[in-house]
N, C-alpha and C positions, 0 to 999 in steps of 0.2 A: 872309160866306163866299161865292165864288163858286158860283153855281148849278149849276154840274158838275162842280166837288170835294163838292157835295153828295150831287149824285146817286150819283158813283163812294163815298161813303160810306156811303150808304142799300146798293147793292150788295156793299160788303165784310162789312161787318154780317151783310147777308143768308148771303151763304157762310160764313160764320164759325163764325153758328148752327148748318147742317148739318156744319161739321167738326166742332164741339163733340160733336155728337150722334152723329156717329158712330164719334169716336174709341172710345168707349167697347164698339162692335159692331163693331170692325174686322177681329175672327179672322173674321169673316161677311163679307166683303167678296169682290168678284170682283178678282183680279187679272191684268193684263196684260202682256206684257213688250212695250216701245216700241225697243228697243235693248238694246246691252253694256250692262248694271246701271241699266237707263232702265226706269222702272215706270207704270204708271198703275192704279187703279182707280173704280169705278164711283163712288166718290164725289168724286175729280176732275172727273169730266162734270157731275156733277150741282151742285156751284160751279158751274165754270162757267157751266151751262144758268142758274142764280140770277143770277150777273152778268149776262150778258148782257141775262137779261129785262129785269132795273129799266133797263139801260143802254137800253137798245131801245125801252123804253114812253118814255122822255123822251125821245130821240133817235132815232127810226128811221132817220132819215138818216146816222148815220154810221157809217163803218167800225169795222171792230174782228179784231186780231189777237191770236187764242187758243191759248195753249200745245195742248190737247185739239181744237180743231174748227176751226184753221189762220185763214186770213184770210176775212172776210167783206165786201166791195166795199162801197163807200159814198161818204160826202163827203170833204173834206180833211182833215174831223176823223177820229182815227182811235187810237181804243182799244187797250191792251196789257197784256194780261191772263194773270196767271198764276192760276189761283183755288186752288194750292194748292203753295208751294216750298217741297220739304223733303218729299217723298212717299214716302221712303224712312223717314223720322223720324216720321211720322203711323203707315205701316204696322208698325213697330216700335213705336210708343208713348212711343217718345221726347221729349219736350215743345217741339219746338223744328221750326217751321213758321208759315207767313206767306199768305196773299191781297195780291195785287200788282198792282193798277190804274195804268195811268196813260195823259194824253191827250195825244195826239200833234196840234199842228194845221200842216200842209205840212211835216211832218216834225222839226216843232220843238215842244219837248217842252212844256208848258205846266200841266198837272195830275199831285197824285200820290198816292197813297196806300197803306199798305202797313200791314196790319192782322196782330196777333197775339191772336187769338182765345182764346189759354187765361190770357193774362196780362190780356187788353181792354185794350193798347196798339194805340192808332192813331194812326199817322205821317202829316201832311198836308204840301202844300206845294203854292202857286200861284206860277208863275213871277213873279218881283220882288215878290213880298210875305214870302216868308219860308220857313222850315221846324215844325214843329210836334209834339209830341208830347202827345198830350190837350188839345189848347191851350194848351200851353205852349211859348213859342218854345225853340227846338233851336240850339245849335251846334258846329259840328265844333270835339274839342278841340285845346288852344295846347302840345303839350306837342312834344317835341322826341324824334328817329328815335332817341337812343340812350335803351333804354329805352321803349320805347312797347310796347304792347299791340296785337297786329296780330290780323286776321283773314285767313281764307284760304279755298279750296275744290280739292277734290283734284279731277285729270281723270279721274275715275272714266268716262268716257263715250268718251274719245281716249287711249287707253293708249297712244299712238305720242309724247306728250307727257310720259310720267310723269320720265322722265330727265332732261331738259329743268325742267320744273316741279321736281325736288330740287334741282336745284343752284338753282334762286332760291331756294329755300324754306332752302338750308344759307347760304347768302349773309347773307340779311336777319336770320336766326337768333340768329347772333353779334350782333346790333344790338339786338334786340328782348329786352323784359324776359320774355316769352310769346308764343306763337302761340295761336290758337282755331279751330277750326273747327265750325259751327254745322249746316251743313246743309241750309241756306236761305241762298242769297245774297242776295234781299231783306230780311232780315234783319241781316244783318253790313253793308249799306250802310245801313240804319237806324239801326245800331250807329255807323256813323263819321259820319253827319250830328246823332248827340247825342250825339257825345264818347262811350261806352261803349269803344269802340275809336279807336287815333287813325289807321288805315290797314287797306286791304282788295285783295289781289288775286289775279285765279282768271285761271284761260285753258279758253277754251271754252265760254261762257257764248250763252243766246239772249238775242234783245232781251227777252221778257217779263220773263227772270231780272232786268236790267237797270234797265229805263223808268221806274221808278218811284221805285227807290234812286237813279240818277244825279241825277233831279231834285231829289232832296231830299238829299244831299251840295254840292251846286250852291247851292242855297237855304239852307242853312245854313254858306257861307264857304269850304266846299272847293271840292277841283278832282277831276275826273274825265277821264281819259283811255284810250286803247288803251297797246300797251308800247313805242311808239313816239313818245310823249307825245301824240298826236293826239288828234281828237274823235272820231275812226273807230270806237271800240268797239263799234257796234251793227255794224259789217261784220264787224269781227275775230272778234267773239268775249272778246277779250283786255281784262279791265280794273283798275287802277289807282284808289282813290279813296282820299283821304288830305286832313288838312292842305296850307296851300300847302308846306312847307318838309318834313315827313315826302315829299308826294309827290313831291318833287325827289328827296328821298336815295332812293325805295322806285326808281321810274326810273334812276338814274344805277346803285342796288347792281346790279340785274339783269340790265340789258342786255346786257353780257360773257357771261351765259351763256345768252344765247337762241339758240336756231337761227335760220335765215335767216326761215323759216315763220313764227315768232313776231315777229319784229324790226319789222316794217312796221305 
């Protein structure tokens, strides 16, 4: 195993423990409002602060960009950390949340890991070696757009989109044997990098939601794109991850009803 998919493991772990623990004290928690239905509390920072340390005692040198405490300057290498997707689902009690590491090195994605702490599923993948699920290699499933099992994530955060987002959602509907929506979108690209789902796409999304699901859809035989088909999704926002042949049909269903905003 590479030495800093180790490390980013040793830190998922870490924040894991403390969600475990304090799911269960969460009516005692502080909360904060970050935005329109954008939450945080004190046990986000305090992930966080868990990741980073382990990250930082092996690597002082490098960067790291944190959903909770923004970007931190450093080398080329450079960290993408969400330590807790799906914070609306933790504070609720809902069982369904993720820790979301992954390394960036000159901006190309390289490490990944995406831990769910109540099930002790952890997602790995090292760029050209593979995808992984408890060490079991992972891949995106073979099954085919009519009939598949999709995921998704409402724009709970850009309501100038919701319109926009039904009609792809009425679109790919008719196609799909089910839709899901999780609550964690690190999670639902976990879900399409081990076949659990065979397609996934949200609009509006940051990189941390992202960096660590792309790579490991990537590593396990999918494609990942913005709604443009491009690599662009860390700028958009906007992404796509599927089979190669689901991702074609999920692409070509939508696009007719994007706004200009989304189309690029």
């Amino acid at each position: 195993m590479h030495p800093m998919l180790n490390t980013a493991i040793k830190a998922a772990r870490r924040a894991g423990t403390l969600l475990n623990r304090a799911l269960e004290q969460r009516g005692n928690l502080k909360i904060e409002t970050k935005g329109h239905h954008d939450f945080v509390s004190e046990v986000d920072r305090q992930a966080e602060a868990a990741i980073i340390d382990v990250l930082h005692k092996a690597y002082p040198e490098h960067a790291i960009l944190a959903e909770e405490s923004g970007f931190h300057q450093g080398s080329d290498y450079e960290w993408v950390i969400d330590p807790l997707d799906g914070t609306a689902n933790f504070l609720h009690g809902h069982p369904y949340f993720s820790i979301s590491i992954a390394l960036r090195y000159q901006q190309r994605l390289e490490q990944a890991v995406i831990y769910d702490p109540l099930r002790d599923e952890l997602y790995t993948a090292t760029r050209g070696s593979g995808a992984f699920l408890n060490d079991r290699r992972i891949r995106v499933s073979t099954n085919f757009f009519e009939g598949s099992l999709l995921g998704t994530g409402f724009p709970f955060r850009i309501p100038r989109h919701l319109d926009c987002y039904l009609e792809t959602f009425k679109a790919l509907f008719t196609h799909a044997a089910d839709v899901r929506r999780s609550g964690s979108a690190a999670l639902e690209l976990a879900y399409v990098a081990s076949g659990r789902l065979d397609g996934f796409w949200e609009i509006g999304l940051r990189e941390w939601d992202m960096a660590a699901g792309a790579l490991l859809v990537l590593e396990a035989g999918g494609l990942v794109s913005d709604f443009s088909g491009s690599n662009e999704f860390f700028k958009t926002g906007n992404i796509i991850a599927a089979n190669a042949k689901i991702h074609k049909n999920i692409l070509q269903t939508i696009q007719p009803h994007l706004t200009e905003s989304l189309s690029h």
